[in-house]
Each structure stands twice: as structure tokens, then as C-alpha cells.
N, C-alpha and C positions, 0 to 999 in steps of 0.2 A: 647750227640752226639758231635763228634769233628767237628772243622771249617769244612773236606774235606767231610766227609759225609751231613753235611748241605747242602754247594754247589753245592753237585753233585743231592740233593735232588730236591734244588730248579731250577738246571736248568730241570730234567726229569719233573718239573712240567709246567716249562718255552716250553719246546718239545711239549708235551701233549696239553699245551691252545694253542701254535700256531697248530696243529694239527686241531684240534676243529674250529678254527677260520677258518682254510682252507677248512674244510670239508661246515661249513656252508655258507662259502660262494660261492664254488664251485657248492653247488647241491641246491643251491635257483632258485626260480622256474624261475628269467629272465633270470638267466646264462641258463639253460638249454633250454629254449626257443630260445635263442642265438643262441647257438649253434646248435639246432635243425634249423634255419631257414638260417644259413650260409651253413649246410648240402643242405639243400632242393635247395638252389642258387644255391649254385656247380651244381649239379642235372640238374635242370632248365638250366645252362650256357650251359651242353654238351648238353643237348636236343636241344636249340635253334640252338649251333653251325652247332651239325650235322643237323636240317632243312634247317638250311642255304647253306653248303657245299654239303646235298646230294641230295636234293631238289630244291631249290630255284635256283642255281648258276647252276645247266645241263638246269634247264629252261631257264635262261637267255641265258646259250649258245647255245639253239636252236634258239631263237630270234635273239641274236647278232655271227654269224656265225665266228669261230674259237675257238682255246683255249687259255688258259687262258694268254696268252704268256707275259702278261704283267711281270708277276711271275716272270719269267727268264731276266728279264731288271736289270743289273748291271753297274756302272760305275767303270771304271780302274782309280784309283787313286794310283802316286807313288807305282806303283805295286801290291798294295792289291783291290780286289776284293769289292766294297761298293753295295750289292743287293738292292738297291731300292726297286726293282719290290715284292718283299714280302713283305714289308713293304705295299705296295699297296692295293697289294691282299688281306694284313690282315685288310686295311683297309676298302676296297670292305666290307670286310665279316663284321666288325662292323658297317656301315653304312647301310648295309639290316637288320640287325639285330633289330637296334634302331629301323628302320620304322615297322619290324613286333610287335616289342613289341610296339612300339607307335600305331600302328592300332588296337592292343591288348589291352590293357590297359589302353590307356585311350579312345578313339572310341570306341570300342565295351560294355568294361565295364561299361563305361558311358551312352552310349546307354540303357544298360540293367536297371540300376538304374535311368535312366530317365523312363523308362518303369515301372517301377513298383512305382513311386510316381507319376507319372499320372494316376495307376488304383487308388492304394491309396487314391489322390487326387477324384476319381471320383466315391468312397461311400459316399455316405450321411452318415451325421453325426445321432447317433443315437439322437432318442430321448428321452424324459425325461423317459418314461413308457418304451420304447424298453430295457433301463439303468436300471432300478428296476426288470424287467422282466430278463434280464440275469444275475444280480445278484444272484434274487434266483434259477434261474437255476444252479448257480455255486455253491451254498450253498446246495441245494440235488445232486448234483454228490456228495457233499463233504464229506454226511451225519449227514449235520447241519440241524436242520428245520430253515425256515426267522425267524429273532427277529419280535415279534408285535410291532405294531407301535402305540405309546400311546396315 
């Protein structure tokens, strides 16, 4: 085999393992996790936004009576246009946002799993015979018979 057929061998083999190396490390199981849960954020962002924007914010404007007019607040600077007022607004809309997810998640959520290690907390521990008793309960669903005890 001359030098040029050598070289061209070794780098298709060179192609090939980096191939390999990209495949496995692309489709292992935290990349796709990853990326399945930066999917689901997206997701989750527009949901929130639109609660926020089609929900929450005509609420507020029944409460606080006009529109949003803040929105339309610009300063003239050496002739260009600098809109504030979006900037505002977009602020408005990430500061309700925070407090719904903050009411969300950590209040309610927390709530819920305080809820359930107070029932938790509020079974009696078994005891010794209750323990041997669902053992072999668990040993004939399983189709074991109990070992004797010698």
C-alpha cells in the first residue's frame, strides 16, 4: 500500500471515530434530557407570557383604569427616538411573571410537599409483627412461600 492510500485510509478512519464520538455523545441520555427540558421552557415561557399579557394585564387594566400608555413613553434624544416606555412594559410583564411563578413554585409547591410529609409524618410506624406480616405478604404475591425460621 503506497504512503497516499495509507493516509487517506487513516484519516477515513480518523472521520469514522470522530463520527462515533459525536453520535455518542450527542444521543446520551443527559443531552437529550437537555434538550427535552430547554424544549419544555420554551413551552412553559410562551404559556406564562401569554397568561401574563392575556390574562393577568386586562385584569389589571380593569383595576387600574386606562391603557397601557406607559408603552408609548419615549424620549427625543439628538433626534432619535429612545422608547423607554417598552422597556417598561416589558418589564411590568417580567415582574408579574416572577411573582406568578414565585406563588407557583415555591408557595404552592411547597405547600403541597409540606402536605404530604405531614400525613407521612402522621402514620405510625409499623411494628415489629406488622414488618414480618407484610413481608410475607409480599413473598406470596411474589410466589415465594416465607423461608422458616430455624
Amino acid at each position: 500500500m503506497d504512503p497516499f492510500e495509507q493516509l487517506a485510509a487513516d484519516r477515513v478512519k480518523r472521520v469514522g471515530s470522530l463520527a462515533r464520538e459525536f453520535r455518542d455523545f450527542a444521543f446520551k441520555g443527559n443531552i437529550v434530557d437537555v434538550a427535552v427540558g430547554i424544549i419544555i421552557g420554551a413551552a412553559f415561557a410562551k404559556l406564562i407570557d401569554a397568561l401574563v399579557k392575556s390574562v393577568l394585564m386586562p385584569l389589571i387594566a380593569l383595576a387600574i383604569p386606562g391603557e397601557q400608555s406607559y408603552v408609548q413613553w419615549s424620549y427625543s434624544f439628538r433626534g432619535k427616538e429612545v422608547p423607554y416606555g417598552v422597556f417598561l412594559g416589558e418589564l411590568v410583564n417580567f415582574l408579574i411573571i416572577a411573582l406568578v411563578l414565585y406563588i407557583f413554585t415555591v408557595k404552592f409547591l411547597g405547600w403541597l410537599r409540606r402536605m404530604r410529609q405531614e400525613q407521612a409524618a402522621a402514620e405510625p410506624p409499623l411494628t415489629k409483627e406488622q414488618q414480618l406480616l407484610t413481608e410475607i405478604r409480599d413473598l406470596l404475591r411474589a410466589g415465594r412461600p416465607p423461608a422458616t425460621a430455624p
